[in-house]
C-alpha positions as CSV (number, residue, x, y, z in Angstrom):
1,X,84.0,207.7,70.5
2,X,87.7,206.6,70.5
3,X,89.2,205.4,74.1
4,X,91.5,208.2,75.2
5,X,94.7,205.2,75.2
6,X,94.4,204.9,71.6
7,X,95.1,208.9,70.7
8,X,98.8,208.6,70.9
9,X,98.5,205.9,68.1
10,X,96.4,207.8,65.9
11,X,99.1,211.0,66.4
12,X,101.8,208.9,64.7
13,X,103.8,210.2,62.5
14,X,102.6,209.5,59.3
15,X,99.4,212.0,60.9
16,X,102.0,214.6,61.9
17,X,104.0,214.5,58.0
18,X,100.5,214.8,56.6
19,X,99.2,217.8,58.4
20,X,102.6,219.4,58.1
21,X,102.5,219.4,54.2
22,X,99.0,220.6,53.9
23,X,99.6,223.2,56.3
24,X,102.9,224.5,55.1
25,X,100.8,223.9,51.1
26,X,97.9,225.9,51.8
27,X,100.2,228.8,53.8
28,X,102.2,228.8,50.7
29,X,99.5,228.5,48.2
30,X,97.9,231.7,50.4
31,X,101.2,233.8,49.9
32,X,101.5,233.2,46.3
33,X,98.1,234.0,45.2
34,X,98.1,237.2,47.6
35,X,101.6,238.1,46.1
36,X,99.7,237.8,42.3
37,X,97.1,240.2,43.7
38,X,94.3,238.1,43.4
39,X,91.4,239.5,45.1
40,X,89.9,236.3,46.7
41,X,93.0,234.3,47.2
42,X,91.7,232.0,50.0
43,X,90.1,230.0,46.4
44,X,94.0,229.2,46.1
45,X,94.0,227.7,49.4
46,X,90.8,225.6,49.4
47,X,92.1,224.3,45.9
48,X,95.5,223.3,47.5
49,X,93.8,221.7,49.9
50,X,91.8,219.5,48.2
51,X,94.8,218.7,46.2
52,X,97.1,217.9,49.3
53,X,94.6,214.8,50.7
54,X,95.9,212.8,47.7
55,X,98.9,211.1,46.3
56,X,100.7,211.9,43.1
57,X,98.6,210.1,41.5
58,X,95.4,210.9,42.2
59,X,96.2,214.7,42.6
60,X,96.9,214.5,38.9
61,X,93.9,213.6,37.9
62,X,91.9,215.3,40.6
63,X,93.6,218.5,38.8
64,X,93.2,218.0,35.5
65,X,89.6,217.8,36.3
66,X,89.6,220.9,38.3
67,X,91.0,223.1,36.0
68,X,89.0,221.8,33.3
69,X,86.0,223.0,35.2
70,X,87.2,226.0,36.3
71,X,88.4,226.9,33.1
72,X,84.6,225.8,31.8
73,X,82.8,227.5,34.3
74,X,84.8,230.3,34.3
75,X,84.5,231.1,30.4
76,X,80.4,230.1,30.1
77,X,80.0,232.4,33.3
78,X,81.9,235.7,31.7
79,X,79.8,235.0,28.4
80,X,76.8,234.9,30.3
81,X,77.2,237.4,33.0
82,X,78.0,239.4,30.0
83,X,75.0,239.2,27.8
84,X,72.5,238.1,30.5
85,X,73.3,239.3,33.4
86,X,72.6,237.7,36.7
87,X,69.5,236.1,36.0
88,X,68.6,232.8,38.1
89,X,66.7,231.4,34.4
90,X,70.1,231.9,32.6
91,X,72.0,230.2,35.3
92,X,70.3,227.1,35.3
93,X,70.4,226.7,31.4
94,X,74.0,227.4,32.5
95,X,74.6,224.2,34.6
96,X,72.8,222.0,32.3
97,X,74.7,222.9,29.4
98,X,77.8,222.4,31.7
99,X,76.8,218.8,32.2
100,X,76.3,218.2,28.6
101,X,79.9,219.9,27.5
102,X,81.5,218.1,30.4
103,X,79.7,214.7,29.4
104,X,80.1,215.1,25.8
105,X,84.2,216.2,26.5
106,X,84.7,213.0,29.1
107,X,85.0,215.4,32.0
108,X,82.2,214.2,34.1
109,X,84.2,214.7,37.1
110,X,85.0,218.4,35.8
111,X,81.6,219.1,36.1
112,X,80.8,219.6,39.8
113,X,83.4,223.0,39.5
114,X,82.3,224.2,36.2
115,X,79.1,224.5,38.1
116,X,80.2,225.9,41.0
117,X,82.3,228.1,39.2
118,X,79.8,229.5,36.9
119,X,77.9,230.4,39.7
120,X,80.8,232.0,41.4
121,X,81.0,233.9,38.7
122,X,77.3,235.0,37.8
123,X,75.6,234.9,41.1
124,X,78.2,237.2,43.5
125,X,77.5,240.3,42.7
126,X,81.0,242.5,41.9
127,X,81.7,245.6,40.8
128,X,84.3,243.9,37.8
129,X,83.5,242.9,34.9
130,X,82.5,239.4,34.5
131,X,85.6,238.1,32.2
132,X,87.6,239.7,35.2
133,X,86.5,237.7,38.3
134,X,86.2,234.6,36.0
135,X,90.1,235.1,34.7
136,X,91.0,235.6,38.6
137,X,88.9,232.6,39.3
138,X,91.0,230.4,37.1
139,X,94.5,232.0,38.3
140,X,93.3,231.5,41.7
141,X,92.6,227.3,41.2
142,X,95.5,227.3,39.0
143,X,97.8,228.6,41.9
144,X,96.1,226.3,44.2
145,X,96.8,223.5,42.1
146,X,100.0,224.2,41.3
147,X,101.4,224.9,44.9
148,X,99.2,221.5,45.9
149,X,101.4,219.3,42.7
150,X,104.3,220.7,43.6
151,X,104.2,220.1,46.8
152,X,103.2,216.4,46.4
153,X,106.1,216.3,44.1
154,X,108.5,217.1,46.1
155,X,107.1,216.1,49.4
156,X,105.2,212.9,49.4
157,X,103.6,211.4,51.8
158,X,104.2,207.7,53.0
159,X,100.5,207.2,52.8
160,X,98.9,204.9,50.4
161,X,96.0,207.2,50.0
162,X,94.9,210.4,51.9
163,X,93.4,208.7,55.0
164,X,95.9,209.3,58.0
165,X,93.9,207.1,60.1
166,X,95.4,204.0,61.6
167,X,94.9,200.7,59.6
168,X,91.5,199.0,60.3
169,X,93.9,195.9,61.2
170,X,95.9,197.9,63.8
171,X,96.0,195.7,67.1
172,X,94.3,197.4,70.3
């Protein structure tokens, strides 16, 4: 547990620009996927998020491999969900033939959201059809994505990665 005298360090200001910008990102990211109409907008959020705990950089990559799954899971669950249904057997042939797309493409990384978009897609049970809630799946990562980039773009953070803890070497 940390001693109580070292909290004011760790509530520098390199915590306080952080939090800011993912706070004022995932409000933002919220308002633009409500404003679309997108029936679970929060997705937008949780993708903006993740986004907003890297640099540049690494946000970059981190969402080029994000939409690549969505966009993966999203399609193979509206194919699916269409011909087969929800069924649990169908689902699992699913995520394996996500992992060998994903390998086969270089998108290892893209893999963890195909899957857990395809079974975003195929397992809730909805009352739209399934190429509808995978197209607002997409829209909704995309947004998050989007509102997380621009974001770092235009407001980046002094850190050198995402941690906003103090520097192991910080004296005591």
């Amino acid at each position: 547990m940390p001693e109580v005298s070292s909290i004011p360090r760790r509530l520098g200001r390199r915590a306080l620009v952080h939090s800011a910008r993912t706070a004022i990102a995932a409000v933002l990211s919220l308002v633009v996927a409500r404003a679309f109409g997108l029936p679970e907008a929060y997705w937008a959020t949780v993708t903006t998020l993740i986004i907003m705990q890297s640099t540049l950089g690494a946000a970059l990559t981190v969402s080029e491999q994000r939409l690549a799954g969505t966009a993966m899971g999203a399609v193979m669950g509206a194919f699916l969900t269409a011909y087969f249904g929800s069924n649990v057997i169908i689902f699992g042939l699913g995520v394996f033939a996500l992992g060998l797309v994903c390998c086969a493409l270089h998108l290892e990384d893209a893999y963890r959201l195909a899957s857990v978009t395809l079974a975003i897609v195929m397992l809730i049970a909805r009352t739209r059809q399934a190429w509808i809630v995978a197209a607002h799946r997409f829209v909704e990562v995309a947004v998050g994505i989007a509102v997380g980039l621009v974001l770092t773009a235009i407001w980046p953070g002094d850190e050198p990665t995402a941690s906003i803890a103090p520097p192991a070497s910080a004296p005591r």
